[in-house]
C-alpha positions in Angstrom: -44.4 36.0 26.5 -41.3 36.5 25.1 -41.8 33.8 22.1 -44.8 36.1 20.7 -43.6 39.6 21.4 -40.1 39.1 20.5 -40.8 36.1 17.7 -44.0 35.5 16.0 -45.3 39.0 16.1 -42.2 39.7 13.9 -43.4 37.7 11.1 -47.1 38.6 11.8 -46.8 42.0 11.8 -44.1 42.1 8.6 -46.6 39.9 6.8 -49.7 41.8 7.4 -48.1 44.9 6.8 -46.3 44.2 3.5 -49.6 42.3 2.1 -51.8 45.4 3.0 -49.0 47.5 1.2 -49.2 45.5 -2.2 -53.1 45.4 -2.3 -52.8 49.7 -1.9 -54.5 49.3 1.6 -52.8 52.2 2.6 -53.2 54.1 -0.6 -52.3 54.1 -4.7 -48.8 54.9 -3.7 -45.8 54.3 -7.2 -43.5 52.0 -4.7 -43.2 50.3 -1.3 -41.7 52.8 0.7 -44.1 55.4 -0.1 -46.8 52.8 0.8 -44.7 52.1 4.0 -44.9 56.1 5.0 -48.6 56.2 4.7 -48.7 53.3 7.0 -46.8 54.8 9.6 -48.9 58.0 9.9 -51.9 55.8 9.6 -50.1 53.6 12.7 -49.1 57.2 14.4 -53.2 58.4 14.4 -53.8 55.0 15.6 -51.5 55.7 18.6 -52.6 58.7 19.8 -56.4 58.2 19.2 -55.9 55.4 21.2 -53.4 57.3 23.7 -50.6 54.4 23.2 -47.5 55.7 23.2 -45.1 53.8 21.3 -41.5 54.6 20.6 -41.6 52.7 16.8 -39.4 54.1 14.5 -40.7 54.5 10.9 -41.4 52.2 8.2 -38.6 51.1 5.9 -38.2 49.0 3.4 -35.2 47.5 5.2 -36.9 47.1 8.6 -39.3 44.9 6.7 -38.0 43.2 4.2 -34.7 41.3 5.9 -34.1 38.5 2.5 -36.1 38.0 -0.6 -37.3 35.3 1.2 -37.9 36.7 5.0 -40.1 39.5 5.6 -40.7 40.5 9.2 -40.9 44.0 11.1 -38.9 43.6 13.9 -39.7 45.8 17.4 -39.4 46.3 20.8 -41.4 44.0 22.6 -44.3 46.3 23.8 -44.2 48.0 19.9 -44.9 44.9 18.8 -48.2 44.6 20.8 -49.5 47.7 20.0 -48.4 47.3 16.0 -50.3 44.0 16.1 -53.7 45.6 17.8 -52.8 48.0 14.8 -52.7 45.7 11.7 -55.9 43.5 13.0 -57.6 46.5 12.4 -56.7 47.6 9.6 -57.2 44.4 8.4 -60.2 43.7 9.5 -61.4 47.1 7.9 -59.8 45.7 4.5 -61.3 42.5 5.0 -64.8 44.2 5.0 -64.0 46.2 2.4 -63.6 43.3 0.1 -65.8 40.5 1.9 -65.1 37.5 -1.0 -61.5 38.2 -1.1 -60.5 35.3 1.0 -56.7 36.0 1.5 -58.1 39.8 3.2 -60.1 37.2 5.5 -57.0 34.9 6.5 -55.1 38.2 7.0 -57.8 39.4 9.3 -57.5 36.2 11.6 -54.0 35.7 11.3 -54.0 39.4 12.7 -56.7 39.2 15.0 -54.7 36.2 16.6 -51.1 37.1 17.0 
């Protein structure tokens, strides 16, 4: 349990998150943290029309981004489930909304999977 809410989800939900933010999933936004911001009211409606409540704090750059080369959003372990029902989706939404976009597909499962 503690190797997927407190490990993998990490990295799934920081690379599902940032790759919906640089294909404007969330919005034409001019940088990352505004795309970030929309996310986080889009996860907040999420939440409550689905009655979770969930103490995660808001999106920032530096909650996601931890080196140029490691992007993860890190959580509490019960955030991190209800993030990940979250992103698959939203992903799955994108994923529909651009059927022969194959990365929006892998990003779907991966999702749909952690």
């Amino acid at each position: 349990m503690h190797a997927i809410n407190l490990g993998l989800l990490f990295d799934v939900n920081g690379s599902c998150l940032m790759a919906m933010c640089v294909e404007n999933y969330f919005g034409e936004t001019p940088d990352l943290q505004s795309q970030l911001d929309l996310a986080y009211e889009s996860f907040k409606r999420f939440c409550k029309a689905e009655k979770n409540h969930c103490s995660q704090p808001p999106f920032k750059v530096r909650h996601v981004v931890k080196k140029p080369d490691r992007i993860m959003l890190t959580s509490k372990a019960y955030n991190g489930r209800v993030l990940v029902e979250w992103i698959s989706r939203c992903s799955s939404d994108f994923a529909k909304q651009r059927p022969h976009d194959q990365r929006l597909c892998l990003l779907a499962s991966c999702a749909f999977l952690g």
